[in-house]
VOGU-3710 file (C-alpha; in Angstrom, 3 decimals, decimal comma):
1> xxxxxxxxxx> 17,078/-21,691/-4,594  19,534/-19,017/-5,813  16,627/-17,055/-7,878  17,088/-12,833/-7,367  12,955/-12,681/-6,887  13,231/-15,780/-4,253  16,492/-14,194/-2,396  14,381/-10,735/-2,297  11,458/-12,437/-0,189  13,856/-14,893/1,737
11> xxxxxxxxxx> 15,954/-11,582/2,829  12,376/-8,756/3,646  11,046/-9,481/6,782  9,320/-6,589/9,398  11,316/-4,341/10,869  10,196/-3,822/15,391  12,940/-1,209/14,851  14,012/1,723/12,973  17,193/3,662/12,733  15,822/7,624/12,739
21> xxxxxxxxxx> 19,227/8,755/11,632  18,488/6,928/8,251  16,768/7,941/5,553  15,330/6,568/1,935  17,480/8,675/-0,888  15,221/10,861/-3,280  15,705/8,345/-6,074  14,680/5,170/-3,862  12,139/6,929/-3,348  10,935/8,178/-6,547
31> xxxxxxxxxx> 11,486/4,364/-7,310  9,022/3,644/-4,519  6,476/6,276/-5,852  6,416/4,684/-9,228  6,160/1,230/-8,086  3,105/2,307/-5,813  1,336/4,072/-9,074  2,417/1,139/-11,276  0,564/-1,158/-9,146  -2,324/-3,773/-10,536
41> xxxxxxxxxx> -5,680/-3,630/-9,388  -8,883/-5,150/-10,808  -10,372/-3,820/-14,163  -7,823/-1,579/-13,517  -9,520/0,704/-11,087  -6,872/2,321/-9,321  -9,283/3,369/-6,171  -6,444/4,507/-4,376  -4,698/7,520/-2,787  -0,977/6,543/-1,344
51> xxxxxxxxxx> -0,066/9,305/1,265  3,573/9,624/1,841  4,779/10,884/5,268  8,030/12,274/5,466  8,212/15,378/6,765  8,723/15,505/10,249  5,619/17,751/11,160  3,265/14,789/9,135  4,986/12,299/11,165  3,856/13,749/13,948
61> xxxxxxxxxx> 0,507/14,185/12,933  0,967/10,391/12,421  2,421/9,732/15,664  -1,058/11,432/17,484  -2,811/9,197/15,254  -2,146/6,176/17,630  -3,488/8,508/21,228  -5,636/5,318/21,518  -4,706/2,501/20,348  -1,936/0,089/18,700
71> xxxxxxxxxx> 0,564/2,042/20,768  3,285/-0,914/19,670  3,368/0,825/16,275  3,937/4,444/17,112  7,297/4,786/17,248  7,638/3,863/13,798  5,650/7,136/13,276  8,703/9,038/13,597  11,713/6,542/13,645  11,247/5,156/10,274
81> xxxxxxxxxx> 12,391/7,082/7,279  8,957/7,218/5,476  5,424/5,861/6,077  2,711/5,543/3,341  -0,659/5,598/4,187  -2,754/3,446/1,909  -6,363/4,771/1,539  -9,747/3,619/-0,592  -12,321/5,352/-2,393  -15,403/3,275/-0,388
91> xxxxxxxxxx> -17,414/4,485/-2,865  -16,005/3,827/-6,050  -18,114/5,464/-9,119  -18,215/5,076/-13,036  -17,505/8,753/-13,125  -14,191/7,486/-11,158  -14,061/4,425/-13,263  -13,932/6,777/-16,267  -10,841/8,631/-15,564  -9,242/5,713/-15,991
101> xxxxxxxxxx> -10,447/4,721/-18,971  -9,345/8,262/-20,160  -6,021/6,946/-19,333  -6,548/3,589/-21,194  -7,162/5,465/-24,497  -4,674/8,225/-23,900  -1,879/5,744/-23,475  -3,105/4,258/-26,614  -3,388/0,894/-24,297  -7,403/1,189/-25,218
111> xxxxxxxxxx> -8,834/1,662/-28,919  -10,871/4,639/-28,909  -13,996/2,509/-30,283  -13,847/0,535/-27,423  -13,994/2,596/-24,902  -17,574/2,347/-24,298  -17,962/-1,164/-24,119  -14,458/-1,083/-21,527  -16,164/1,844/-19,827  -19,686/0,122/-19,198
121> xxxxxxxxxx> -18,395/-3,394/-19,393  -15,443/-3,838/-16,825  -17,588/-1,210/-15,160  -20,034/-3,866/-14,482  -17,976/-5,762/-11,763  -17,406/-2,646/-9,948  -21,712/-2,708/-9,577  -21,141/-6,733/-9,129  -19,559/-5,207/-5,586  -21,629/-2,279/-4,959
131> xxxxxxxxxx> -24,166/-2,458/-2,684  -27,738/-0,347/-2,557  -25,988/2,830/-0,627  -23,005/3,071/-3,114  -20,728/1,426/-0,876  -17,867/-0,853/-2,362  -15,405/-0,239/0,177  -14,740/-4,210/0,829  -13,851/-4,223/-2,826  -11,601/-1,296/-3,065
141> xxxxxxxxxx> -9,939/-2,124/0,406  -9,001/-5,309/-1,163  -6,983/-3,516/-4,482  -4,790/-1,610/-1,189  -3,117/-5,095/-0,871  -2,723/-5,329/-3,989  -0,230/-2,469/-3,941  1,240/-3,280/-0,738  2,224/-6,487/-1,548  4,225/-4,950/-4,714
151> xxxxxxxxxx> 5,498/-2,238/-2,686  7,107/-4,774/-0,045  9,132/-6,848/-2,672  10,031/-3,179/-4,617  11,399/-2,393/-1,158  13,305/-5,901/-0,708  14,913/-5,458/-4,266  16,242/-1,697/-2,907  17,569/-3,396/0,628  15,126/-1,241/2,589
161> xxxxxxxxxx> 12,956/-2,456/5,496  9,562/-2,342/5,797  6,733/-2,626/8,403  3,340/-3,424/6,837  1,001/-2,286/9,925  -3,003/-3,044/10,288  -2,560/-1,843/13,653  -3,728/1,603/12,754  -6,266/3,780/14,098  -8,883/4,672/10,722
171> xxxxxxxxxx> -11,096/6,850/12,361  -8,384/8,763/14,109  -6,279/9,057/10,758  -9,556/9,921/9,006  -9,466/13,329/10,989  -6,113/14,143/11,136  -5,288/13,569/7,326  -8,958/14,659/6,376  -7,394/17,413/3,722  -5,592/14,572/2,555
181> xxxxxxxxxx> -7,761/11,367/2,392  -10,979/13,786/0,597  -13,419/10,893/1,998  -10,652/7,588/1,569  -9,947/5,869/4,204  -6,821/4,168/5,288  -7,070/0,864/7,102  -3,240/0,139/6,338  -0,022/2,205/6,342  3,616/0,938/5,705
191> xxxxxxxxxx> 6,468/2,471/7,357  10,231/2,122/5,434  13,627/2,636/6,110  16,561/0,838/8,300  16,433/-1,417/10,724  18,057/-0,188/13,706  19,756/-4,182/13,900  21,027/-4,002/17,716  17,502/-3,223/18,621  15,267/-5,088/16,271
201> xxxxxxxxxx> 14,777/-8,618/17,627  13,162/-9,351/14,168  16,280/-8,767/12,515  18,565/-11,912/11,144  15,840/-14,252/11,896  15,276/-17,039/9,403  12,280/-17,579/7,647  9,225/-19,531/9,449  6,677/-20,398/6,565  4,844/-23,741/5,941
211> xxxxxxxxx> 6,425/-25,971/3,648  5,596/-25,470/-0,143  3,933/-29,344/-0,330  1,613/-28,084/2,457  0,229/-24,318/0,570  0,556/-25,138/-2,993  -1,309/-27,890/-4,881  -0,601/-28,949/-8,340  -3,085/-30,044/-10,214
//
């Protein structure tokens, strides 16, 4: 299939190594930045912080996150060009719920006459999700994906690779970006740049999915 969107996902794959020498340029990454804010999530709740780490004293600080574990991803901590930490409000409130919706009538997306019944309506699948403490954090984890998923194919259109990474230390991230996270936590982080293709066995590889017949159904 000759499609741009399908040659984008048949060319991304994840990067095992990084070029340090390379960087993203300041408009790729403004690009980037954009993409992440322009990301959908449901009722548009946005419970999100992305942290991007490119400095080289923050990538240390990400480097020490890994001390104890997932050790296969912490060279990417300083190799790779940038990494963005994807966090979650766990405890996602209608006070948070209406900043948005702030931003709904602002943007003139939202009548202003309908901004109660957005603000206590869509507001009403946040609860759906909410449990007796407050806690939503299964919910708002699941809008990080979300944004990740658009941020991999943004950084397949731009020819930059990409390592989405799970193998992450939370707790240990939680106290050394505490300033930064404010409570969020970060269960994912993404690390971009290029490939360093003599050394990344990834690299070059084709494609190993399923077969379409066997993971779509038409009904």
């Amino acid at each position: 299939m000759s499609h741009q969107i399908i040659k984008d996902l048949n060319t991304r794959y994840t990067a095992k190594k990084y070029d340090a020498t390379k960087r993203i340029s300041a408009d790729d990454m403004n690009v980037i930045k954009e993409a992440l804010r322009l990301s959908a999530s449901s009722i548009n709740s946005q419970p999100w912080k992305f942290i991007v780490i490119e400095s080289d004293a923050a990538k240390q600080r990400f480097h020490d996150t890994f001390v104890n574990k997932h050790q296969f991803n912490q060279p990417h901590a300083t190799e790779a060009s940038h990494i963005v930490l994807f966090a979650y409000n766990p405890h996602y409130t209608k006070e948070n719920y209406k900043k948005v919706v702030d931003a709904e009538v602002s943007s003139g997306h939202l009548p202003a006459d309908r901004y109660d019944a957005m603000l206590n309506g869509a507001y009403g699948f946040a609860e759906a999700n909410t449990d007796e403490n407050g806690f939503n954090g299964h919910w708002t984890k699941a809008q990080t994906y979300i944004a990740l998923g658009n941020t991999l194919h943004t950084l397949a259109r731009l020819g930059i690779d990409s390592t989405p990474m799970e193998g992450v230390d939370p707790e240990m991230i939680s106290e050394l970006f505490k300033d930064e996270l404010d409570g969020y936590i970060c269960d994912v982080a993404l690390a971009m740049g290029y490939s360093l293709e003599r050394e990344d066995y990834n690299h070059g590889q084709p494609k190993a999915r399923l077969a379409q017949e066997q993971v779509v159904t038409v009904l």
